[in-house]
C-alpha positions as CSV (number, residue, x, y, z in Angstrom):
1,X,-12.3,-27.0,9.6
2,X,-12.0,-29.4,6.7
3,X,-13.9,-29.6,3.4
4,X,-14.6,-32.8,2.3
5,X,-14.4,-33.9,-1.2
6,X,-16.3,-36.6,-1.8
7,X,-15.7,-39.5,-5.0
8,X,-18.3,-40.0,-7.4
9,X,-19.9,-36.3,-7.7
10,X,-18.8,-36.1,-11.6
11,X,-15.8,-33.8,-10.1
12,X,-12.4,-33.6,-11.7
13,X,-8.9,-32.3,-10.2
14,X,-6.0,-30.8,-11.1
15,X,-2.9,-30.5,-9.0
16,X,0.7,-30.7,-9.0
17,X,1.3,-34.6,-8.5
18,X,0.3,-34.5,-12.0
19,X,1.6,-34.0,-15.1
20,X,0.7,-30.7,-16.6
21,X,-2.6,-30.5,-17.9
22,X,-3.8,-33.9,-16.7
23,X,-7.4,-33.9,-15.0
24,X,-8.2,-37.1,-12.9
25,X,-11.8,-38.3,-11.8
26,X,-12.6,-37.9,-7.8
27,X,-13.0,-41.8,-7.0
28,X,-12.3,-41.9,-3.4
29,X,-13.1,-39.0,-0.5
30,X,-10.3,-37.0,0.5
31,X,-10.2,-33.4,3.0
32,X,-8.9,-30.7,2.2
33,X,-7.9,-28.6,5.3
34,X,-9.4,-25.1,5.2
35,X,-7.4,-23.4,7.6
36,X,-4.5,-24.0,5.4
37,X,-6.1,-22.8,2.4
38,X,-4.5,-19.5,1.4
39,X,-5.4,-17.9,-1.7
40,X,-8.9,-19.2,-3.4
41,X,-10.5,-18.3,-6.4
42,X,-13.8,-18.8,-8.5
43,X,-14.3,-18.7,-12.3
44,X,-16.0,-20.3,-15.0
45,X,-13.9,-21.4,-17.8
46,X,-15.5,-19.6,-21.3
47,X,-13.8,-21.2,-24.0
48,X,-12.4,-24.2,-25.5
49,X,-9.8,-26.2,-23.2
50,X,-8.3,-29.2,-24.2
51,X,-6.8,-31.5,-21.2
52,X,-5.9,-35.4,-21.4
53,X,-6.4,-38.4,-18.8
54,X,-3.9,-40.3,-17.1
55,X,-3.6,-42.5,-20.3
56,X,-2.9,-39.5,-22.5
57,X,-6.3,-39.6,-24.1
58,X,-7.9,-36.1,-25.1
59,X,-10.7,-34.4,-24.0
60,X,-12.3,-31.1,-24.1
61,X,-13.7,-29.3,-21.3
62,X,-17.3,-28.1,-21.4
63,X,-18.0,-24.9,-21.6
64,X,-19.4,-23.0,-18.5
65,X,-17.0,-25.6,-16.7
66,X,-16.8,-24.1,-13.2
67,X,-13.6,-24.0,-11.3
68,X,-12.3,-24.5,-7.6
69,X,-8.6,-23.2,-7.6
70,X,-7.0,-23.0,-4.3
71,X,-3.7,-22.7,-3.3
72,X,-1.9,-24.1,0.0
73,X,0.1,-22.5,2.3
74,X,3.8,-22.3,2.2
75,X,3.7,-25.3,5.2
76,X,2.5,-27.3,1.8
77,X,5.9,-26.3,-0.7
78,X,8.1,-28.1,-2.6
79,X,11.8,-26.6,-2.5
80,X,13.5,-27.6,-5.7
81,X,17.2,-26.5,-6.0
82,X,18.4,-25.0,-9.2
83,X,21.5,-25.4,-11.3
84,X,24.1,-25.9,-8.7
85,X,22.1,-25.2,-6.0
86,X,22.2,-21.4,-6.4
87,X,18.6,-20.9,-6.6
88,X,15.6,-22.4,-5.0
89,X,11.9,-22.0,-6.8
90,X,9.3,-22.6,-3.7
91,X,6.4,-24.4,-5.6
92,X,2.8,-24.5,-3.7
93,X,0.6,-27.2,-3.4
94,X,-2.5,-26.4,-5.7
95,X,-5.5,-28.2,-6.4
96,X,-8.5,-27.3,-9.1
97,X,-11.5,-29.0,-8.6
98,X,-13.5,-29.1,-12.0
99,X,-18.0,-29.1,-12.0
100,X,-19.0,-29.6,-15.6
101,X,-21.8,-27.1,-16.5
102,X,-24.6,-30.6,-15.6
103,X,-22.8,-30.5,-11.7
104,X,-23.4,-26.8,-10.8
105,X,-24.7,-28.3,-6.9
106,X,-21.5,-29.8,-5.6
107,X,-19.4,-26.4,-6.8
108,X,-22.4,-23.8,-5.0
109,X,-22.3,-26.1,-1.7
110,X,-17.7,-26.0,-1.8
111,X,-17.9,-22.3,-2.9
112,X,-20.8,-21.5,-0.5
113,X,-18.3,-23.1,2.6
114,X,-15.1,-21.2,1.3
115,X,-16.9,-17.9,1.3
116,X,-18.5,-17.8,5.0
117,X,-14.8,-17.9,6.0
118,X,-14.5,-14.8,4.3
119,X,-15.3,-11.1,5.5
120,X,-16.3,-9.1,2.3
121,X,-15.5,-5.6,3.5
């Protein structure tokens, strides 16, 4: 099953093609693949975050900002070797999909999807 992420819905991302701290606007569809989702989680950031654009321009996050984190499976790593190839860090794909506190629809219908995959025991 895929989720689709769809341009234009006033969402932001975060993920590790980026520098740190960077957010980007959605502006084109893209699918994330849900059966290779494996860790998700939900929160709602509660205080003052500054993050920048791609032209290094600052901006602060809202706040009641919710958040999308999820985490790929190791199938979607980077292995980066280490001084002299001794060690190896194993770096998972992320991405953190942004809804300002104005956009709360688009985060209830990609949360709503994520969580009837899950069984709440």
């Amino acid at each position: 099953m895929f989720i689709k992420i769809k341009k234009n819905l006033g969402i932001y991302m975060e993920h590790n093609g980026l520098e740190k701290r960077r957010l980007v606007p959605v502006t084109s569809n893209f699918l994330l693949n849900a059966d290779h989702i494996a860790e998700a989680s939900f929160y709602t950031i509660k205080e003052r975050k500054v993050r920048y654009d791609l032209e290094g321009h600052e901006f602060e996050l809202p706040v009641n900002t919710r958040v999308v984190h999820v985490q790929m499976t190791y199938l979607y790593a980077s292995h980066n070797d280490r001084a002299k190839g001794q060690d190896q860090v194993v770096e998972r794909q992320y991405y953190k999909l942004f809804f300002f506190p104005e956009n709360v629809e688009p985060y209830e219908e990609i949360r709503g999807v994520i969580e009837s995959q899950v069984a709440n025991l």
